[in-house]
C-alpha positions in Angstrom: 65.7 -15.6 42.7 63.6 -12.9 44.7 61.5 -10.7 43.1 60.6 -7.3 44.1 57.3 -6.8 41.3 55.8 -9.8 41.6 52.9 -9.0 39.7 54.9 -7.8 36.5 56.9 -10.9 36.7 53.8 -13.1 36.5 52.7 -11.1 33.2 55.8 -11.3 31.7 56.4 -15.2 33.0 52.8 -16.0 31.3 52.8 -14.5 28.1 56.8 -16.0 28.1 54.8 -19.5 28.4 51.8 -19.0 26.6 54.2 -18.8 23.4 54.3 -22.6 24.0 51.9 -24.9 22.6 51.0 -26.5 25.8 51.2 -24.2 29.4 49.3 -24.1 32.5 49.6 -21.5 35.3 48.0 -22.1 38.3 48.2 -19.5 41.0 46.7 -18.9 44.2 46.8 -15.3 44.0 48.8 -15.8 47.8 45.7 -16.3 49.6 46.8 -18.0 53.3 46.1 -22.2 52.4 47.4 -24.8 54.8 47.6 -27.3 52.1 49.2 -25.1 49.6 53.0 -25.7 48.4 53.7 -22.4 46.2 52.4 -19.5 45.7 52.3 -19.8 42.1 53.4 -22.6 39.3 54.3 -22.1 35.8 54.6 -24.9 33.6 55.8 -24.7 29.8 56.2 -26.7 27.0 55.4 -30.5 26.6 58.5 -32.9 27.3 55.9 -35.5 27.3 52.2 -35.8 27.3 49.0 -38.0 27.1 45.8 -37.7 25.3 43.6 -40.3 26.4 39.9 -40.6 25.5 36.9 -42.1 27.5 37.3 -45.8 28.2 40.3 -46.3 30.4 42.0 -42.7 30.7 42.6 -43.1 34.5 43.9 -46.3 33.6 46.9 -44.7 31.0 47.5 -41.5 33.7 48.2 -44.6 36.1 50.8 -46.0 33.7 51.8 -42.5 32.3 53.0 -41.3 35.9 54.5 -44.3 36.7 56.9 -44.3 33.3 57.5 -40.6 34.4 57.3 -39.7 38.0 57.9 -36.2 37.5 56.2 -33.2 37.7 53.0 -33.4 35.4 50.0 -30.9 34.7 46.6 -32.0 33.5 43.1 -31.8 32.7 40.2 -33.6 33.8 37.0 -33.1 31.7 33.5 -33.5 32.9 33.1 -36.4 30.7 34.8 -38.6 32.6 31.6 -39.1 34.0 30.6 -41.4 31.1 34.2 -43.5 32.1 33.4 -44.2 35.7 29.7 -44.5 35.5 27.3 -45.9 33.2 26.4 -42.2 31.4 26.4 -40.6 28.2 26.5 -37.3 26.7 24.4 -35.9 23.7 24.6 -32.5 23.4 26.9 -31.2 20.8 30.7 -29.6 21.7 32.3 -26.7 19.9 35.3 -26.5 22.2 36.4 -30.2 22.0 38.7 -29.9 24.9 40.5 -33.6 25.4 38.6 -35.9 27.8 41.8 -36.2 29.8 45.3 -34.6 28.9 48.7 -34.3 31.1 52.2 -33.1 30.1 55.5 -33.4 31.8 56.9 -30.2 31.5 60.1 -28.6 29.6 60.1 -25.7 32.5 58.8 -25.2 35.8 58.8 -22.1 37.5 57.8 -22.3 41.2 57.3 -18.9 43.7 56.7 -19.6 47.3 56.9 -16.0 49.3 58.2 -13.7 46.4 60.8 -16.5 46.1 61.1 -18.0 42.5 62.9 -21.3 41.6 63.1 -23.3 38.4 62.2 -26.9 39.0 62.5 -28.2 35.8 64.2 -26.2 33.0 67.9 -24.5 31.8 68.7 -21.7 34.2 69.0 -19.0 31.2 65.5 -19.1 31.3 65.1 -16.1 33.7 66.9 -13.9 30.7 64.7 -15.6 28.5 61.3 -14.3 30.1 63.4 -11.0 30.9 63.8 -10.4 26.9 60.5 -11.9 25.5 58.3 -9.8 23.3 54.9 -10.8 22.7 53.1 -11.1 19.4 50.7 -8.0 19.7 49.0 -8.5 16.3 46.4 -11.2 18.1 43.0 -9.7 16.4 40.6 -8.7 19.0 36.9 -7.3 18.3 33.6 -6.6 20.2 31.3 -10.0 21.9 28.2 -11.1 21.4 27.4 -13.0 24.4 24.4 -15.3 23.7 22.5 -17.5 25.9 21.3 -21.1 26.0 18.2 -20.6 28.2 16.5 -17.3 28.7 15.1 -16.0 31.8 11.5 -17.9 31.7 12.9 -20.8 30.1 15.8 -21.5 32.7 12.5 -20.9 35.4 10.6 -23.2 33.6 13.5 -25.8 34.2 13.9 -25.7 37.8 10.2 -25.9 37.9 11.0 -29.0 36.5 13.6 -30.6 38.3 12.0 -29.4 41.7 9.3 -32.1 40.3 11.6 -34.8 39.9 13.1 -34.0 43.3 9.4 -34.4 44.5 9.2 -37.7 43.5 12.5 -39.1 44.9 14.6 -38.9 41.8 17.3 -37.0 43.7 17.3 -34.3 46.5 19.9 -32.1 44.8 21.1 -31.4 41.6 23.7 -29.1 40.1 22.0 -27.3 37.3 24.1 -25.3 34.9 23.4 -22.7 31.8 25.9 -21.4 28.8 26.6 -17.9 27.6 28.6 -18.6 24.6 29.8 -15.9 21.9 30.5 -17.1 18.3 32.9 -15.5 16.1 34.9 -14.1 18.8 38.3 -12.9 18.6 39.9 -12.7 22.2 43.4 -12.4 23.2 43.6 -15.1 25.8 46.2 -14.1 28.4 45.1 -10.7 28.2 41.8 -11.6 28.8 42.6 -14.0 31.7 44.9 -11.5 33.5 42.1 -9.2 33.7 39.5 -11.4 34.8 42.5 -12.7 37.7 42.7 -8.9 38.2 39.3 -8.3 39.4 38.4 -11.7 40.7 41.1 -13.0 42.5 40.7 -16.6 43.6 42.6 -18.9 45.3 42.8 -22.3 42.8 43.0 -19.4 39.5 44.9 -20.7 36.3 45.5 -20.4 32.5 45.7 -23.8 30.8 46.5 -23.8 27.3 46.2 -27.1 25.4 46.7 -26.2 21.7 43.9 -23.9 20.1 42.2 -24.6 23.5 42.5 -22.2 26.4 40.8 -21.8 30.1 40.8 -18.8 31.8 39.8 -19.9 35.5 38.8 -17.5 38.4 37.6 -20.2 40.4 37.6 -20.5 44.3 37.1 -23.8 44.4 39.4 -27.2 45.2 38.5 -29.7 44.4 40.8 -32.5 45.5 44.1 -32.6 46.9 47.1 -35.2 48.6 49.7 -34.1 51.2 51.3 -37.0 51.8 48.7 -39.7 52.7 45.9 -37.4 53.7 43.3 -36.5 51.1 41.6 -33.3 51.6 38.3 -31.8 49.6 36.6 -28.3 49.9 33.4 -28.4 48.3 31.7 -24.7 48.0 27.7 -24.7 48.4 26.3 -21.7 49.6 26.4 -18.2 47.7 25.6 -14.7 48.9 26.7 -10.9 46.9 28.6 -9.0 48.7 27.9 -5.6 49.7 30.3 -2.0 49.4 28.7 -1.0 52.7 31.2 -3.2 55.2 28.0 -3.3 57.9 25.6 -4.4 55.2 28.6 -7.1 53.8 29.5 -8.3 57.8 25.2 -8.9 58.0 25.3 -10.5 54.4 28.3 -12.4 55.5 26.7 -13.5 58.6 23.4 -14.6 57.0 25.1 -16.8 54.5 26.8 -18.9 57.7 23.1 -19.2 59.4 21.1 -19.7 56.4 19.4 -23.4 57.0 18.9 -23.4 53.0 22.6 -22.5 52.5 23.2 -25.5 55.4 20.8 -27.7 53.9 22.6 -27.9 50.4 26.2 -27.3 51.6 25.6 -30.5 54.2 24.1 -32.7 51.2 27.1 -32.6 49.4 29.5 -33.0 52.5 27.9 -36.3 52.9 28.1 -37.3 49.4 32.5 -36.4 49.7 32.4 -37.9 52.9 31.0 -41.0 50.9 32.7 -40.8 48.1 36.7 -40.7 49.9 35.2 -43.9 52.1 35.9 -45.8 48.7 39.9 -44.9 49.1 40.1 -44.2 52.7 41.5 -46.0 55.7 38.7 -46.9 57.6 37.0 -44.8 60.1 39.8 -42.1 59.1 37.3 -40.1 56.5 36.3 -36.7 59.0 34.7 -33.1 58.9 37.6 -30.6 59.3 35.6 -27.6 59.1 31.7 -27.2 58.5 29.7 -24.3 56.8 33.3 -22.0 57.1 32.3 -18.5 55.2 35.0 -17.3 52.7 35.0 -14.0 51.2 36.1 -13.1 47.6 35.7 -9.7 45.9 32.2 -10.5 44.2 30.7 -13.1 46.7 31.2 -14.8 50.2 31.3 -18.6 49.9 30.0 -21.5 52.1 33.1 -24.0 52.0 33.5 -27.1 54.2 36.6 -29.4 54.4 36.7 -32.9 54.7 39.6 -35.2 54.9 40.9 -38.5 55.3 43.9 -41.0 54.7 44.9 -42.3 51.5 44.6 -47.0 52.1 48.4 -47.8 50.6 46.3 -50.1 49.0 44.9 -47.3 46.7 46.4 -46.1 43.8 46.5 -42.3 44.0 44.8 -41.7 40.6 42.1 -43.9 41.6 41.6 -41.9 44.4 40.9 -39.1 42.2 38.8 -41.4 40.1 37.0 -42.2 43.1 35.5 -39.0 43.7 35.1 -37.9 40.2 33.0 -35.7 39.1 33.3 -33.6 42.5 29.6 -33.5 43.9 29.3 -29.9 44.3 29.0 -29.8 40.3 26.6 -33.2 40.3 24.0 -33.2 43.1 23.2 -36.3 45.2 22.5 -39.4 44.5 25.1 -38.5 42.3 24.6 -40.9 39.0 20.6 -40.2 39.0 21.8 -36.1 39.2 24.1 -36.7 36.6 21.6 -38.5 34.1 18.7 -35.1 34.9 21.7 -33.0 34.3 22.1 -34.7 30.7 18.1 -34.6 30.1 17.7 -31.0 31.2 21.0 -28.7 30.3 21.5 -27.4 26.9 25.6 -27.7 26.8 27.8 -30.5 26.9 29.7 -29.6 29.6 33.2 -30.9 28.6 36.2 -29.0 30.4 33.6 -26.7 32.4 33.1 -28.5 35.8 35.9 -31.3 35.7 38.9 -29.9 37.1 42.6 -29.0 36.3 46.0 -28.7 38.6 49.0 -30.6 39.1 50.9 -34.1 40.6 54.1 -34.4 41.9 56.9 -36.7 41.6 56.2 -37.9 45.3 52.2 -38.4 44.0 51.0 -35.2 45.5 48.5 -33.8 43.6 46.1 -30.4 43.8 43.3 -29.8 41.6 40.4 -27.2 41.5 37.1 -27.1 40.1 37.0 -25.7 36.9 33.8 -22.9 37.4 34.0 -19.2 37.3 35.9 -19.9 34.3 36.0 -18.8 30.0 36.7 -21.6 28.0 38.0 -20.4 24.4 38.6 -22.4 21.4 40.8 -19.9 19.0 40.8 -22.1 15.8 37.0 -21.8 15.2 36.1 -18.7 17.4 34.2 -20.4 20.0 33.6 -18.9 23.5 31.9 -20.1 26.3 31.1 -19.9 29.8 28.7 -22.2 31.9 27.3 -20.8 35.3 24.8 -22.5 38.0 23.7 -23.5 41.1 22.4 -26.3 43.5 18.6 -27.1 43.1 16.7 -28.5 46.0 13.2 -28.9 47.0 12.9 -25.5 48.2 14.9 -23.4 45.8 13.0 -20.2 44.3 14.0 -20.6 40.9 13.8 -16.5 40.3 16.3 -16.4 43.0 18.4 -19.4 41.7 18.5 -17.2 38.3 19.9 -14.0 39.8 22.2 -16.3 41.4 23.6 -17.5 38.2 24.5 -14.4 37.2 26.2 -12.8 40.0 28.3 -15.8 39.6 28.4 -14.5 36.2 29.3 -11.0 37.4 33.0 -11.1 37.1 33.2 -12.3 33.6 30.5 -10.3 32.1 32.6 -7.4 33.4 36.0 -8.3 31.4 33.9 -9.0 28.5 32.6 -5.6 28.5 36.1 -4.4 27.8 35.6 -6.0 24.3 32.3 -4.1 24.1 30.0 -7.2 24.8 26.6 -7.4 24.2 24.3 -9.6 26.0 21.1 -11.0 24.0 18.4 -13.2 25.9 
């Protein structure tokens, strides 16, 4: 079917879904991707799912695909950490998002080039998103966005992890803080298709699990298969832009020579690079693209691309196991960055950081990293949203703060809509 308003059918086609229990939308907002198979993917209702817990969840996705081998949608929490490494979490979770969930779905809606086609699904369901009528009576009130660390706390912090890097703990480390709003009455897709509105991203997406929802703006991918190549793009390296297009081409070009923005960007290459060896033909694992600049509305990214071939000895899933958590959200060495990042951060992070996206029935896969993103838990009110950076030896931690919120920006200015206040 082609469509000639694109943009209204995606409304329309998400709040259609979002009447399900379970739905995920991922969409790359038709930003030019090699790697990329649709534009956009709609997936609705459960035919099947699992909810596995920490212990052997890649094990049952292993087992799940294979009994299916069809088109499945998932989640990957953070906590998967504490599966394929030695780790623990303390810190207490108000969002309770599953440690790993899937679903084969009832529909699937697929648009490559203003082109949509059902994958999975009866055909009426074009008349069906055609004629839908939301429930408008969602209640919806002002924010009170709180914070976790305040200013000189969060400095205090970094102060503190620059110590540990100065004894040889680690060299980098992914540190992250939580604005979180309690009581708060949001309607989710609204809410989303604003933030997707002013922050368009290439790896954006709605996943609704439940009472659970994530709202994603993120630019980031985190891993994906085409065939038997794997392919990450790990971002490190931030800079604002500018509305003065020869102060934002100076900003831009500053970001691509800034040895500090190399420096962290590089660390983590080498920890991906290390980290597909363990599923990789070998000698195949290679640098595509180094230190490449992006630009998105708020910021211009550092993003480099590394690749290899899948052993057909390897299991996909433990592919992604592999390389789980991504190490642009850890640090390096990676199990010594995640036990600091346990010690020193305030939230369990849960679905913030891990990653959701899809697998084929050929065992392609996509999945970004879940940042930029509001996670909202609508049973008990819960909001949250976790921002951060990479800390190295010579991070200025006043800097590293203004950083976190200009990655903040884009959020903070949807919320506003609902009249947010910000305390801290």
């Amino acid at each position: 079917m082609e469509i000639t308003a694109i943009e209204a059918f995606k409304k329309k086609a998400l709040r259609w879904s979002a009447s399900f229990e379970v739905c995920c939308c991922l969409d790359s907002n038709q930003y030019p991707d090699p790697y990329a198979q649709y534009d956009l993917l709609i997936a609705a209702g459960a035919k099947h799912s699992l909810n596995a817990g920490i212990g052997n969840a890649f094990e049952q996705l292993k087992t799940f695909y294979q009994h299916h081998q069809d088109w499945m949608f998932g989640l990957l929490s953070y906590e998967l950490k504490n599966e394929v490494e030695q780790l623990q979490t303390l810190h207490t979770d108000k969002l309770d998002f599953p440690a790993l969930y899937f679903f084969v779905p009832e529909y699937l809606i697929a648009i490559k080039d203003n082109h949509a086609s059902l994958l999975k699904g009866d055909e009426n369901v074009w008349e069906k998103i055609e004629n839908f009528c939301p429930d408008t009576t969602a209640q919806t009130g002002p924010l009170v966005i709180n914070r976790r660390f305040d200013r000189q706390d969060y400095i205090h912090t970094v102060e503190q992890l620059k110590e540990h890097i100065k004894r040889g703990d680690c060299y980098e480390i992914n540190f992250c803080q939580e604005f979180f709003a309690e009581n708060a009455h949001i309607d989710p897709v609204a809410t989303y298709q604003d933030l997707n509105a002013l922050s368009p991203t290439p790896f954006s997406g709605f996943f609704k699990i439940g009472e659970r929802y994530i709202l994603s703006a993120t630019p980031e991918r985190f891993l994906c298969k085409r065939g038997n190549r794997l392919i990450s793009q790990p971002i490190k390296g931030t800079a604002k832009r500018s509305k003065d297009p020869i102060l934002d081409a100076e900003i831009k070009l500053g970001l691509k020579s800034s040895i500090k923005e190399q420096a962290e960007n590089v660390m983590i290459v080498d920890l991906v690079r290390n980290d597909l060896t363990k599923s990789a033909v070998s000698g195949s694992v290679k640098v595509d693209e180094l230190f490449g600049i992006y630009t998105f509305p708020q910021v211009h990214q550092m993003i480099s691309t590394i690749s290899c071939t899948l052993n057909p000895t390897i299991h996909f899933v433990d592919a992604i196991k592999n390389t789980f958590p991504m190490g642009s959200m850890t640090g390096a060495p990676k199990i010594r960055a995640m036990e600091l990042i346990d010690t020193y951060e305030k939230s369990k992070r849960g679905a913030f950081s891990g990653s959701f996206g899809c697998i084929s029935p050929t065992g392609d896969f996509d999945f970004n990293v879940i940042i930029r993103s509001i996670l909202y838990h609508a049973e008990n009110r819960y909001l949250s949203f976790q921002v951060g950076g990479a800390i190295t030896y010579v991070a200025n931690a006043e800097e590293e703060y203004e950083e976190c919120l200009l990655k903040a920006s884009a959020i903070l200015k949807v919320l506003e809509s609902k009249n947010r206040k910000l305390k801290g």
